[in-house]
C-alpha positions in Angstrom: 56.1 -63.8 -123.8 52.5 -63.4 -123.8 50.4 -65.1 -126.4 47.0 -64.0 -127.9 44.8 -66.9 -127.8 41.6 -66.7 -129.0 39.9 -69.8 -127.3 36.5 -69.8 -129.5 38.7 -70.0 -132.8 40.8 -72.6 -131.2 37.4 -74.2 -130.2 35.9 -74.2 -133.5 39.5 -75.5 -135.2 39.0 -78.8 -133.7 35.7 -79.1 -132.8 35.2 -81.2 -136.2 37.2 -83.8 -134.7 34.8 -85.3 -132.9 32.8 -86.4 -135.5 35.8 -88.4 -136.5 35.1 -91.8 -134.4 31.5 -93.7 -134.9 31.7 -95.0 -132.1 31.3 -91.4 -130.6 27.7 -90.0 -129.4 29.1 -86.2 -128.7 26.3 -83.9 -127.9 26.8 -80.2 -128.6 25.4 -77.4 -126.0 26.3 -73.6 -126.9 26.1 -71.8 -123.4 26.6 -68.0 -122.9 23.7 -65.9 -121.3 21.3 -68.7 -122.7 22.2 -72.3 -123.1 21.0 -74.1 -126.2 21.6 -77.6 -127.1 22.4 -77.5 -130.8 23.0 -81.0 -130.9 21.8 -83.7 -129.0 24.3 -86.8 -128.1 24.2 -88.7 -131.8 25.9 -91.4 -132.8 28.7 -90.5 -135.6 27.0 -92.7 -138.4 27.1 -91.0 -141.8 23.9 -89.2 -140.5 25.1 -88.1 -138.1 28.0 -86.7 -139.3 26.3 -84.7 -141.5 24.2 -83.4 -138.9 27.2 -82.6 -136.5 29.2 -80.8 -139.5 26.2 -78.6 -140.6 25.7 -77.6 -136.3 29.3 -76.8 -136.1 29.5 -75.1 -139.2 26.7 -72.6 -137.8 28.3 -71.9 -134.2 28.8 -68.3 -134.2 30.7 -66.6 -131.2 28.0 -64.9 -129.2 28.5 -63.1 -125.9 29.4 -64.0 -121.9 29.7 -68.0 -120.3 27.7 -69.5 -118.6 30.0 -72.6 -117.5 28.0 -73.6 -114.9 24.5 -73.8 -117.2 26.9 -75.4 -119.8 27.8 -77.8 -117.7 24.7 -78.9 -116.3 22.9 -79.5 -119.5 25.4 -81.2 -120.7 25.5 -83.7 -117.4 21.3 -83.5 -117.9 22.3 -85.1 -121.8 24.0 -87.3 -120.1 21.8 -88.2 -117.8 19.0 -88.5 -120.1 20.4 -90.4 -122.5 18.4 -93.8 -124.5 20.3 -96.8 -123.0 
């Protein structure tokens, strides 16, 4: 059985779940051949919400991954973060 999975749809179904919990500060880095954070970690106040809905609702499928660069400016968020 083979399935066709396309993982950026799957991605952007429930990617809105995360601005479900305010206790949540998700962060949101878009990484292909450039990496671009398109939202920095926010707390999931009614703000913020707002602010994480329009992002996702602008994520557009673009081209080849960069995990690595994904992943390292997502640790740098981390790393950076206001106490």
């Amino acid at each position: 059985m083979s399935y066709n999975i396309n993982c950026f749809r799957l991605f952007i179904f429930f990617l809105p779940t995360i601005i479900l919990i305010e206790f949540y500060c998700p962060g949101i880095v878009l990484f292909d051949s450039s990496i671009d954070v398109l939202l920095p970690l926010t707390k999931m106040d009614a703000s913020g919400k707002e602010r994480a809905s329009q992002v996702i609702k602008s994520i557009k499928e673009r081209g080849s991954t960069d995990l690595s660069g994904g992943l390292l400016k997502g640790l740098e968020l981390v790393r950076t973060r206001d106490q």
